[in-house]
C-alpha positions as a Markdown table, in Angstrom:
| # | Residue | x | y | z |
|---|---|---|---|---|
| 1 | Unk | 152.7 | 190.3 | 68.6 |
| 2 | Unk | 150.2 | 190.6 | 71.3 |
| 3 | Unk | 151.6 | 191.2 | 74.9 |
| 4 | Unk | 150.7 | 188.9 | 77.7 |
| 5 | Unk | 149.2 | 190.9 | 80.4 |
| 6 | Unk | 151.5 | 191.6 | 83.6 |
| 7 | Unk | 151.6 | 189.1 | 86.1 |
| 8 | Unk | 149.1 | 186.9 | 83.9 |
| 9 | Unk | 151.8 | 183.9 | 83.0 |
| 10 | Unk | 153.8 | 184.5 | 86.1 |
| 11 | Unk | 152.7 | 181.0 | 87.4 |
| 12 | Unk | 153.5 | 179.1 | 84.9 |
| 13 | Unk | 157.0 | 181.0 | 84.5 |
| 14 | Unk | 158.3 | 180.6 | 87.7 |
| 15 | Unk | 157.0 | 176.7 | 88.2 |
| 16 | Unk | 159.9 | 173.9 | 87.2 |
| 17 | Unk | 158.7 | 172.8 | 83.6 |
| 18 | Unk | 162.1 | 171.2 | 82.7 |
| 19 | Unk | 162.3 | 167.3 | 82.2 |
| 20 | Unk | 165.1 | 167.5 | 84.3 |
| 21 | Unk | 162.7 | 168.2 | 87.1 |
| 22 | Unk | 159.6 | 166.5 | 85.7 |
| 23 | Unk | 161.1 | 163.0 | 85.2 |
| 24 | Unk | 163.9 | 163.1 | 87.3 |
| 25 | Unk | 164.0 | 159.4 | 89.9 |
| 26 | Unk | 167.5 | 160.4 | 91.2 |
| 27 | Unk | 167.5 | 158.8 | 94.5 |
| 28 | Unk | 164.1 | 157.8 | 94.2 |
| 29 | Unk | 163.4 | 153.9 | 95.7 |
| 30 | Unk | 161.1 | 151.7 | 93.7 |
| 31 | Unk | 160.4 | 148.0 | 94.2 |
| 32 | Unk | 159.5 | 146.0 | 90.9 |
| 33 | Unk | 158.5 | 142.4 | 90.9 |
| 34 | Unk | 159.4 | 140.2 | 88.4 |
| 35 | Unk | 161.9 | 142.6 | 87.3 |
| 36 | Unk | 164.3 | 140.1 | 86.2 |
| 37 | Unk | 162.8 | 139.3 | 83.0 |
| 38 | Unk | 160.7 | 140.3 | 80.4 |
| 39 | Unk | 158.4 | 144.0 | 80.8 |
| 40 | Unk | 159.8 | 143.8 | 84.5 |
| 41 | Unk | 163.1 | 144.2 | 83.1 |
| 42 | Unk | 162.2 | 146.4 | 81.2 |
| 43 | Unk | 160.6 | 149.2 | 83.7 |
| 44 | Unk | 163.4 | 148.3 | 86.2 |
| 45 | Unk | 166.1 | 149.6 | 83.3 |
| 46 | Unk | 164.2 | 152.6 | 82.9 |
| 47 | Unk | 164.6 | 153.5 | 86.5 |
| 48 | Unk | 168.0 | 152.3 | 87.1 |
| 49 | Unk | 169.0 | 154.6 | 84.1 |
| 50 | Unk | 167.3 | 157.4 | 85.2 |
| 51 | Unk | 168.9 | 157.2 | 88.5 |
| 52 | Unk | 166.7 | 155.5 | 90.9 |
| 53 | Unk | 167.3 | 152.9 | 93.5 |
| 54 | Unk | 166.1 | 149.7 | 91.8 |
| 55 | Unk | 164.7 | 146.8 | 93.7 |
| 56 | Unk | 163.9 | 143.7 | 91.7 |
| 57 | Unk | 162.4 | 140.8 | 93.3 |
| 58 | Unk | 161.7 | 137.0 | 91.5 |
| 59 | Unk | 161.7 | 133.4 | 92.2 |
| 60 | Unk | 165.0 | 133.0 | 90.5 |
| 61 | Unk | 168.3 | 134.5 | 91.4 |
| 62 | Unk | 168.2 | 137.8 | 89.1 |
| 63 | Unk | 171.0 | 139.4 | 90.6 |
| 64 | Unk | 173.4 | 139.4 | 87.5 |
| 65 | Unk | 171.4 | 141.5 | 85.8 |
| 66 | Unk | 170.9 | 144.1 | 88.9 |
| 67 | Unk | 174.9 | 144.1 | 89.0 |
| 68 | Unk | 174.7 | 144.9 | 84.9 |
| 69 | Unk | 171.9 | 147.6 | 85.8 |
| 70 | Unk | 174.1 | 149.3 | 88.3 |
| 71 | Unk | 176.9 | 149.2 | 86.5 |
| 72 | Unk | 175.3 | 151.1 | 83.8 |
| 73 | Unk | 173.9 | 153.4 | 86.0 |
| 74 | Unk | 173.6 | 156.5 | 87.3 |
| 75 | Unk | 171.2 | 154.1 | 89.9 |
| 76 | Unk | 172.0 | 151.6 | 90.9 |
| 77 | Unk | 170.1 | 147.7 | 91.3 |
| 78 | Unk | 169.9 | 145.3 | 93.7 |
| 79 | Unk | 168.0 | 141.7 | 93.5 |
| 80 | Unk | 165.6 | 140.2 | 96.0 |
| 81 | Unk | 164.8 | 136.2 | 95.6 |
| 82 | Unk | 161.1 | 135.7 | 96.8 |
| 83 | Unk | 157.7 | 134.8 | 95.8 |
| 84 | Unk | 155.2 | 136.9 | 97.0 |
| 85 | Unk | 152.7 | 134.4 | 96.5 |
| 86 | Unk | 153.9 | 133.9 | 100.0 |
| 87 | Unk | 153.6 | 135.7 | 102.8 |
| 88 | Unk | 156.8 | 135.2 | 104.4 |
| 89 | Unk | 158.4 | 136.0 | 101.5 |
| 90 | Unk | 156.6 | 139.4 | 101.4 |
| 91 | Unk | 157.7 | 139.9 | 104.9 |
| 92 | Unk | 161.1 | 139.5 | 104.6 |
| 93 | Unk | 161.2 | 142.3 | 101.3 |
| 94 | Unk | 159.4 | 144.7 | 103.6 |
| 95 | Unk | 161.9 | 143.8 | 106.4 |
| 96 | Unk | 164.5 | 144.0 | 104.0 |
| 97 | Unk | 163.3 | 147.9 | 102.2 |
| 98 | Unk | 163.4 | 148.8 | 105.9 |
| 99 | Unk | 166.6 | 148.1 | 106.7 |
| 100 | Unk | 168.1 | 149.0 | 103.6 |
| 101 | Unk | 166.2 | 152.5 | 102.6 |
| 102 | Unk | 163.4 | 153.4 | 105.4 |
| 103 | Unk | 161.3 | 154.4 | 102.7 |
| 104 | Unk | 159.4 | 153.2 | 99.2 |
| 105 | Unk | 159.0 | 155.8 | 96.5 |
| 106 | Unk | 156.9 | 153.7 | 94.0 |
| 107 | Unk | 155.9 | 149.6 | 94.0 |
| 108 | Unk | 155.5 | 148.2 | 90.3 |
| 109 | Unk | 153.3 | 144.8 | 90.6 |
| 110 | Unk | 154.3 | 143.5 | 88.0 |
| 111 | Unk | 155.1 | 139.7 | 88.7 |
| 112 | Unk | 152.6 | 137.9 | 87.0 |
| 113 | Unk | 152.2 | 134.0 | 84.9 |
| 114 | Unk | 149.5 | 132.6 | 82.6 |
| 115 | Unk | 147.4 | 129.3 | 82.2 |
| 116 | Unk | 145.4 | 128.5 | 79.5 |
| 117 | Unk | 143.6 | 125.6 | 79.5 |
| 118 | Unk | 140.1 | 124.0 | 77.4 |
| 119 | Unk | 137.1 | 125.2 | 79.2 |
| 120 | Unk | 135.9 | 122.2 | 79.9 |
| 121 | Unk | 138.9 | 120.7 | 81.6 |
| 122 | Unk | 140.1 | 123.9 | 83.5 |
| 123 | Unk | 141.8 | 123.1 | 86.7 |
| 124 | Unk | 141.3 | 124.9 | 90.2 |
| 125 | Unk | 144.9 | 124.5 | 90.7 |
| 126 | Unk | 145.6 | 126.7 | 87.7 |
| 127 | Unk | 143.3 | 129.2 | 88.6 |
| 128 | Unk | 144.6 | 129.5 | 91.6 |
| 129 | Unk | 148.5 | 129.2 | 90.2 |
| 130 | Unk | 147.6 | 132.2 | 88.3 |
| 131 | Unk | 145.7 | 134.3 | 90.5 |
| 132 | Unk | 147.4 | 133.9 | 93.7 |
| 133 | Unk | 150.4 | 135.5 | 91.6 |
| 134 | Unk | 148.4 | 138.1 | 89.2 |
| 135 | Unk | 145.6 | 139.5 | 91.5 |
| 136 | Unk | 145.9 | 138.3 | 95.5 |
| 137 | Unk | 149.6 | 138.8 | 95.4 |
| 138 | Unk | 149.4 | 142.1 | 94.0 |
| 139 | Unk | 146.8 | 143.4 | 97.1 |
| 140 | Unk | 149.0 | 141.6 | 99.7 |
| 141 | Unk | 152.0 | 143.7 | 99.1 |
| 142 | Unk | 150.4 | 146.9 | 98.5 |
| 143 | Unk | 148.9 | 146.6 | 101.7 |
| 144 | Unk | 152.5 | 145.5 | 103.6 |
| 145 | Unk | 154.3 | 148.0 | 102.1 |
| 146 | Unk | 152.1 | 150.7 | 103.0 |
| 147 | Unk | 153.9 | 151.8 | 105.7 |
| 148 | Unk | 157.0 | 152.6 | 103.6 |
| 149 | Unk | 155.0 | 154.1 | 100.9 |
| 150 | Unk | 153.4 | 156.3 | 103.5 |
| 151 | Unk | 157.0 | 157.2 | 104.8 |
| 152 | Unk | 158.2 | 158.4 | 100.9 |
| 153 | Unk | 155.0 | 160.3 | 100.6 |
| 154 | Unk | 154.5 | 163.7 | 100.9 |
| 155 | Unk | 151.8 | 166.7 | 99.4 |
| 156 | Unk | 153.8 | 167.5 | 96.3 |
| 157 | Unk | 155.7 | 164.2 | 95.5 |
| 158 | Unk | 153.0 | 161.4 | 96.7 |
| 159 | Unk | 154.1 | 157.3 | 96.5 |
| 160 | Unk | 153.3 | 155.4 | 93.5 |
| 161 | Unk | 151.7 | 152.8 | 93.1 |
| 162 | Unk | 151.7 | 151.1 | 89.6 |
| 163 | Unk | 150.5 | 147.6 | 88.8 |
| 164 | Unk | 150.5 | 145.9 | 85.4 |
| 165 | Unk | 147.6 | 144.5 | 83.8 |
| 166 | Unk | 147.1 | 143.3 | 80.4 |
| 167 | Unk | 145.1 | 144.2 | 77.3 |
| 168 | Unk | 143.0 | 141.1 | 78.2 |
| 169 | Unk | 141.2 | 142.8 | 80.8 |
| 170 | Unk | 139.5 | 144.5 | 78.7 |
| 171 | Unk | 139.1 | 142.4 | 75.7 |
| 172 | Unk | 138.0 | 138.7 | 74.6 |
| 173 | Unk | 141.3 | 136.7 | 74.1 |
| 174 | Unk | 141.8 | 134.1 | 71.5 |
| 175 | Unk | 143.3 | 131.5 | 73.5 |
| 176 | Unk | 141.6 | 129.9 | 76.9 |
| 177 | Unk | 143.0 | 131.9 | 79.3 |
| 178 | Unk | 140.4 | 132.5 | 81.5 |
| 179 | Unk | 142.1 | 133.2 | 84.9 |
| 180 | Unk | 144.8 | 135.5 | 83.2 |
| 181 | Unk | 141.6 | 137.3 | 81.8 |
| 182 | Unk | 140.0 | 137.2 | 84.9 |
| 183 | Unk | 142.4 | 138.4 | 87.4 |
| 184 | Unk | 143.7 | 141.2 | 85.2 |
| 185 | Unk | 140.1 | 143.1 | 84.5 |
| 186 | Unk | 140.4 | 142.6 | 88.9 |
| 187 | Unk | 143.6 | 144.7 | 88.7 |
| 188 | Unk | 142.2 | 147.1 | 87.0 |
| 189 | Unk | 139.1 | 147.6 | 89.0 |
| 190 | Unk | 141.3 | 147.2 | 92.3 |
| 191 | Unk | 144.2 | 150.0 | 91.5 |
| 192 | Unk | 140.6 | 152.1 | 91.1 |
| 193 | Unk | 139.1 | 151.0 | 94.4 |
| 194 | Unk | 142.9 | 151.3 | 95.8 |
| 195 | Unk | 143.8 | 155.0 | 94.5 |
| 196 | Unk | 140.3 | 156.2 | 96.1 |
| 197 | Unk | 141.5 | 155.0 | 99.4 |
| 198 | Unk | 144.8 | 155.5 | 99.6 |
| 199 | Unk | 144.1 | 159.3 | 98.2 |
| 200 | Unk | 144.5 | 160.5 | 102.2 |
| 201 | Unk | 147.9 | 159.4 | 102.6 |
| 202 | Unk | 149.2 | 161.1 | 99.5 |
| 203 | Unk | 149.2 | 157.6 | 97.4 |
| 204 | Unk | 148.3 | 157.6 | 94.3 |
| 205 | Unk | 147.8 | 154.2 | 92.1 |
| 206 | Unk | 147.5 | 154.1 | 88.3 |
| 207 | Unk | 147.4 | 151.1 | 86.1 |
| 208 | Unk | 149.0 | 150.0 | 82.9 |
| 209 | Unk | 147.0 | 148.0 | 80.1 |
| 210 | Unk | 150.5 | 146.0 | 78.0 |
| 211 | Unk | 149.7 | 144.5 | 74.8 |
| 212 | Unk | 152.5 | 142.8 | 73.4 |
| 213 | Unk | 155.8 | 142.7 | 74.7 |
| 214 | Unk | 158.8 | 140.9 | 73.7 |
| 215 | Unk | 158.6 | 138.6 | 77.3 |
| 216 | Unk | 159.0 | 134.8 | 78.4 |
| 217 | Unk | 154.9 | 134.7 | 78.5 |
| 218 | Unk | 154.7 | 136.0 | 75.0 |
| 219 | Unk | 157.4 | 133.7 | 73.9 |
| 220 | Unk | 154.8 | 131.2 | 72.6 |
| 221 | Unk | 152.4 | 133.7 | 70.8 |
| 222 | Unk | 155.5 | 135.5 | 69.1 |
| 223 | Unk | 156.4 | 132.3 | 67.8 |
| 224 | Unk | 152.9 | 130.4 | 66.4 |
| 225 | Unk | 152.5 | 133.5 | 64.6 |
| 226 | Unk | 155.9 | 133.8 | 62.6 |
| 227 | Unk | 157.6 | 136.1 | 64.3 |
| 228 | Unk | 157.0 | 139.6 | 66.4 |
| 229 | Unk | 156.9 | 141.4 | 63.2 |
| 230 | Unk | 153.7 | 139.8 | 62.1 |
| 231 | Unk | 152.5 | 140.1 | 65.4 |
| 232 | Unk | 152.6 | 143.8 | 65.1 |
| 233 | Unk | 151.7 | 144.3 | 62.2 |
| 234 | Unk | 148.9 | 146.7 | 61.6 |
| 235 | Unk | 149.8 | 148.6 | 65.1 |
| 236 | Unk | 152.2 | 152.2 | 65.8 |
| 237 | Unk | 155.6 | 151.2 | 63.6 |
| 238 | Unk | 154.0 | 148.1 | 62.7 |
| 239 | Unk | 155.9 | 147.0 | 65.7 |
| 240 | Unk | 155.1 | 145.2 | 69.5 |
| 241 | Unk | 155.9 | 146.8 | 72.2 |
| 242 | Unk | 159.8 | 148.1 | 73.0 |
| 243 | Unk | 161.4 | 148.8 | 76.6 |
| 244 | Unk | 161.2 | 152.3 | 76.1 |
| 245 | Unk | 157.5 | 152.4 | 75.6 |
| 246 | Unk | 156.7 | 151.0 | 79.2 |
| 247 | Unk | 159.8 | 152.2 | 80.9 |
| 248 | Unk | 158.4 | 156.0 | 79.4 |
| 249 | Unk | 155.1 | 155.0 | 80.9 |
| 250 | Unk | 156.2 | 154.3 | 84.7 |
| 251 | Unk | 158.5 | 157.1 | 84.6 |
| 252 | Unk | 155.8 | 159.4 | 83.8 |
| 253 | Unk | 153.1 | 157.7 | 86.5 |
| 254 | Unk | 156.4 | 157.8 | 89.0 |
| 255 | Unk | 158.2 | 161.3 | 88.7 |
| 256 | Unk | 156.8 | 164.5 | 89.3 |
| 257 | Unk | 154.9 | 164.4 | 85.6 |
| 258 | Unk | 152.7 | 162.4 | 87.0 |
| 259 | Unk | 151.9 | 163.6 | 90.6 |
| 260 | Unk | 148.4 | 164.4 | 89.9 |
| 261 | Unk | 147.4 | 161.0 | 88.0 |
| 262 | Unk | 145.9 | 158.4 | 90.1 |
| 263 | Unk | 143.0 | 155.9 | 89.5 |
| 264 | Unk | 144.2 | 156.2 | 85.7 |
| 265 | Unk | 144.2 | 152.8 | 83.1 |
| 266 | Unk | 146.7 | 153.5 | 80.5 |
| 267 | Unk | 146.5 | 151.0 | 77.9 |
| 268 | Unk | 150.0 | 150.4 | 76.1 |
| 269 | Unk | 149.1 | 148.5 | 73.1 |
| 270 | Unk | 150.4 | 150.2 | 69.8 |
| 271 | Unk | 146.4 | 150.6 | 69.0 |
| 272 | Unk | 145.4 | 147.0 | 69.3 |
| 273 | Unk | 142.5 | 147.2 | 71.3 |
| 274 | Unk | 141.2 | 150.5 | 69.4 |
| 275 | Unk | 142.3 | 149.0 | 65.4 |
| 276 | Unk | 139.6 | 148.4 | 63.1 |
| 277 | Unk | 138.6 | 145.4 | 62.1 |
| 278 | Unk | 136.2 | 144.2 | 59.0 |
């Protein structure tokens, strides 16, 4: 066997590689919306278990599942009722983060609703339903929680920033949903636009592309088609998406594994978007 030259691996000997150190959250605060349900669930349970202080936030009470979160553990969970489709609301999380913690490790936006509607009869109220909640709400409180972002942040361990598009951004959806198309592919070019700016305060901001996920949204879909096995049929494990998959995802894009990603659009879709097709 060939020997390594003295002193010429040092570097990479001495530095931390274990994924006790590269995915560790413990103590870590992260703020999810919509984390009462559905892929928002999901990424809050990866946290939690990976022992980071969870903040969920909804319209409904979702505060029965933070208690089950934190009872599994090691991190612990604790629900927020607001919409932050409005701005009060928004205040009174950042008010409430400030009192609580001081700081904000990493904000998922991942609250989000569809609308689908004929082309010809397509509302202005449900475009605006859906992208005060899936685009405008999503730069809103980035921008208030900045200040606690900026107070986590430091040159080796910046704030996250991680906010949840959709396949549909990039592709041509079956059904009419041309707001939820819309304000997605605005997500995506937005977390780009964001992580360029927010580079000089040791932020970064990534993005993640879902296909399909077992959620309230893709209750309908799952069911017009027979079932989520047909729906993922053809992809990874002829499967849709499972909580591990996205919880893996933000744990990498929050953690030390991913201190050096920013501006990034991870699409999460078992190969859907890249699959062949006749």
């Amino acid at each position: 066997m060939p020997k390594a030259e003295e002193g010429e691996n040092d570097f990479v000997l001495e530095t931390a590689l274990g994924r006790n150190t590269l995915f560790d959250m413990t103590g870590k605060v992260v703020l999810v919306t919509g984390g009462g349900s559905g892929i928002g669930a999901m990424i809050a349970g990866g946290f939690a278990a990976n022992g980071a202080d969870v903040y969920i936030c909804s319209r409904k009470d979702c505060s029965a599942f933070a208690n089950q979160l934190t009872q599994k553990g090691p991190g612990k969970c604790k629900a927020l009722t607001a919409d932050v489709t409005k701005q009060e609301d928004i205040d009174r999380i950042v008010e409430e983060l400030q009192r609580q913690a001081g700081k904000l490790h990493c904000l998922v936006n991942n609250a989000g609703a569809n609308w689908a509607e004929p082309l010809e009869k397509f509302s202005r109220s449900g475009w605006n339903k859906t992208n005060d909640l899936n685009f405008t709400s999503v730069f809103m409180l980035t921008k208030c929680v900045l200040p606690l972002l900026k107070s986590a942040a430091s040159v080796l361990d910046p704030a996250r920033v991680i906010n949840i598009a959709s396949i549909d951004a990039i592709t041509t959806p079956a059904l009419e949903t041309f707001a939820y198309s819309a304000g997605k592919a605005g997500v995506v070019h937005m977390s780009e636009v964001l992580a360029g700016r927010l580079i000089q305060d040791n932020i970064t901001v990534n993005c993640i592309l879902p296909g399909a996920f077992q959620s309230r949204m893709m209750r309908a879909t799952i069911k017009s088609l027979g079932g989520s096995e047909n729906l993922g049929r053809g992809l990874i494990g002829n499967r849709i998406g499972r909580p591990g998959d996205v919880a893996g995802t933000c744990l990498f894009l929050a953690s030390l594994a991913g201190a050096w990603t920013t501006g990034a659009k991870l699409v999460l879709d078992g190969g859907a978007v890249v699959r062949p097709r006749l």
